[in-house]
Backbone bond lengths (Angstrom), bond angles and torsions (degrees), N, CA, C in turn:
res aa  C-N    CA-C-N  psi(-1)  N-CA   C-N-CA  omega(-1)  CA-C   N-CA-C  phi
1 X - - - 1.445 - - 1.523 108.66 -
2 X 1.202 125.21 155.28 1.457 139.04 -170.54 1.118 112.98 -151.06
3 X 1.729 126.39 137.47 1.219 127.06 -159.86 1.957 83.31 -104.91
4 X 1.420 112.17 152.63 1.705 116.72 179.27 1.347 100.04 -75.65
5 X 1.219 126.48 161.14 1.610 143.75 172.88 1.176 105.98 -138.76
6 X 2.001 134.56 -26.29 1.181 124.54 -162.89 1.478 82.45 -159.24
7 X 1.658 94.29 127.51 1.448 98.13 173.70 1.628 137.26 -56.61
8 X 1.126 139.80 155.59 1.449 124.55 -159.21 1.248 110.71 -152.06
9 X 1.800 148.33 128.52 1.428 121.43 133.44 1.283 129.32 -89.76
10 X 1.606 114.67 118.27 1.258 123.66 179.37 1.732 119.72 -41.67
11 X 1.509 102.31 111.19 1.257 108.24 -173.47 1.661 131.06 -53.22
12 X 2.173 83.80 -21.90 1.715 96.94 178.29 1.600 124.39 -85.06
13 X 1.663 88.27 -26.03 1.622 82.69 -161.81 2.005 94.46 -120.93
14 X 1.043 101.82 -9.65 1.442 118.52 -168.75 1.436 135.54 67.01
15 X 0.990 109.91 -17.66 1.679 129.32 143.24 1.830 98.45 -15.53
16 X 1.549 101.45 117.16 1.371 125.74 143.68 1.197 119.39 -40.34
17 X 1.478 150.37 112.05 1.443 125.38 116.54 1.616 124.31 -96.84
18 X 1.392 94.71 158.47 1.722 114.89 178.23 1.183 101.14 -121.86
19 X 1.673 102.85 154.21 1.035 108.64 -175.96 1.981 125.13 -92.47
20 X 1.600 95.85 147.96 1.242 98.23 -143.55 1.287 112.65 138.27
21 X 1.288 120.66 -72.17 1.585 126.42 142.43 1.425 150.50 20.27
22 X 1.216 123.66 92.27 1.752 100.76 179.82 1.512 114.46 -84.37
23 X 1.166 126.44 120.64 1.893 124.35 170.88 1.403 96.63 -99.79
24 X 1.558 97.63 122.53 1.275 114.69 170.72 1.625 116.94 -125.37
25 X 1.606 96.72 44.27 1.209 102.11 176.07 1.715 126.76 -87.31
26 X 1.203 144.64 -151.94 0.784 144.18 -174.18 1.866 131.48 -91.24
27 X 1.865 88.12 -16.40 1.218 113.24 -161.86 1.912 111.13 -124.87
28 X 1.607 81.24 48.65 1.682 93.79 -157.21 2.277 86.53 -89.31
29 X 0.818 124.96 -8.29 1.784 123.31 175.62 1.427 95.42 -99.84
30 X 0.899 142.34 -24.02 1.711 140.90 176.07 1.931 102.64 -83.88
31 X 1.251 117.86 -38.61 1.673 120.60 -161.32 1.729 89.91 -79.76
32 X 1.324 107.55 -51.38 1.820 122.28 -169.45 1.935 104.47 -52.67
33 X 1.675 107.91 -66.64 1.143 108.27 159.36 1.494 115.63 -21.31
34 X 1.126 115.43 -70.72 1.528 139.29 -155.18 1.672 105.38 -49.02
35 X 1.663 95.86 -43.32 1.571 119.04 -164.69 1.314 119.54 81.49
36 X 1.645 127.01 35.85 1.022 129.27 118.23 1.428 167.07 -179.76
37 X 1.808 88.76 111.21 1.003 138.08 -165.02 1.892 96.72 -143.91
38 X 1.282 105.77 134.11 2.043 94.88 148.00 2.015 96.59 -132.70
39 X 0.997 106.39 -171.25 0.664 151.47 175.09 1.908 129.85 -59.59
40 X 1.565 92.67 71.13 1.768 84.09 -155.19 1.318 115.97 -42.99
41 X 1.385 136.61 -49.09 0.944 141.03 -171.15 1.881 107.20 -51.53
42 X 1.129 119.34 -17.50 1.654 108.69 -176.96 1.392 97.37 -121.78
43 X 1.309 133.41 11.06 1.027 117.29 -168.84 1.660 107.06 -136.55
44 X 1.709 111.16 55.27 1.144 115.58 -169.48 1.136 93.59 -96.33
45 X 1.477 119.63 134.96 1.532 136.31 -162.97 1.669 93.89 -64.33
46 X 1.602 92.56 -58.30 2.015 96.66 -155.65 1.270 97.88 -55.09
47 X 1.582 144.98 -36.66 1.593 126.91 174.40 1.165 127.51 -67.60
48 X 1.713 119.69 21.36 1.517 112.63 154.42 1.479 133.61 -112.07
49 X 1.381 122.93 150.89 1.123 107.24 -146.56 1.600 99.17 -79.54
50 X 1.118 126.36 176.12 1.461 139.03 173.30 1.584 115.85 -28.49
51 X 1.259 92.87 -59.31 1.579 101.89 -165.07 1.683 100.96 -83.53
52 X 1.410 98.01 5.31 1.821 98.53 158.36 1.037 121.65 -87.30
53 X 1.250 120.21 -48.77 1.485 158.28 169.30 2.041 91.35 -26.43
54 X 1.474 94.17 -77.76 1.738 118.23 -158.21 2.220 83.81 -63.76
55 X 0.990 99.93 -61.27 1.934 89.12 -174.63 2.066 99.34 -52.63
56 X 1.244 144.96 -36.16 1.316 120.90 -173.89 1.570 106.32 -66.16
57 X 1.512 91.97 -32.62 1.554 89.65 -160.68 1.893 101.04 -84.15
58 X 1.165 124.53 -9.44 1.557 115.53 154.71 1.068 119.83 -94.74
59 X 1.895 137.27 1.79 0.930 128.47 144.86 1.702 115.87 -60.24
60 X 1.650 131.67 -38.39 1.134 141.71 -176.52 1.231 117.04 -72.52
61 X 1.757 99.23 -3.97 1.982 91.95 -163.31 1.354 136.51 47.38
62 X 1.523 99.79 31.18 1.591 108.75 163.47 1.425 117.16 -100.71
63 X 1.151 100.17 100.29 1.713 116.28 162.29 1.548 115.58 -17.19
64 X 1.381 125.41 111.31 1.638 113.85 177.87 1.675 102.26 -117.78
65 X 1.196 129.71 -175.14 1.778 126.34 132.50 1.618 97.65 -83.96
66 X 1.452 93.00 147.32 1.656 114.67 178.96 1.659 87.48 -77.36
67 X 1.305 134.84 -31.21 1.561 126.08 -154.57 1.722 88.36 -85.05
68 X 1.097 143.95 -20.30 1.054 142.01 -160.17 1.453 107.79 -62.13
69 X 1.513 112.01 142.24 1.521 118.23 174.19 1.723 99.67 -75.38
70 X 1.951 99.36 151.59 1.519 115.37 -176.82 2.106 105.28 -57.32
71 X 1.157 134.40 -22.99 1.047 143.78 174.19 1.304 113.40 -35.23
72 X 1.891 99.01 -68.98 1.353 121.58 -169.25 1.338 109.45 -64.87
73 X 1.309 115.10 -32.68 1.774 134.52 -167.06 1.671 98.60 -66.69
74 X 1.182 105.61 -53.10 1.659 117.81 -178.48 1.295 106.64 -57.32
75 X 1.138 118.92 -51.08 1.861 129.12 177.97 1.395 100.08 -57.29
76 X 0.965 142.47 -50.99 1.647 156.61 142.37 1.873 104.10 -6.66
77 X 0.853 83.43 -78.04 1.559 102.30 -171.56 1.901 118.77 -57.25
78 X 1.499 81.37 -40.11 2.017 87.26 163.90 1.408 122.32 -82.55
């Protein structure tokens, strides 16, 4: 299983994922390679710190408040 990092339509089945996502498809070492897919197990949102949190979400270009608690940021991010 693989949690999404970069949105995707599955070329096999055509099914959307977003990221946030679990793919528990078949082609979860081909999507990860690919970059996207990671790795649920290392890629549990709530163990990063804030200022991890605030850099994915300005890598994604999602607009946040900087005053915002890490909670809301995470909800953001799924």
């Amino acid at each position: 299983m693989g949690n999404v990092i970069k949105a995707f339509e599955d070329k096999v089945t055509g099914i959307i994922y977003y990221i946030g996502q679990d793919y528990t498809g078949e082609r979860v070492e081909e999507l990860t390679a690919l970059g996207f897919l990671a790795d649920k197990k290392k890629d549990d949102l709530s163990d990063l710190k804030l200022s991890e949190v605030k850099a994915k979400l300005d890598e994604l270009g999602i607009e946040y408040d900087p005053k915002a608690k890490k909670q809301e940021l995470l909800e953001l991010l799924k």
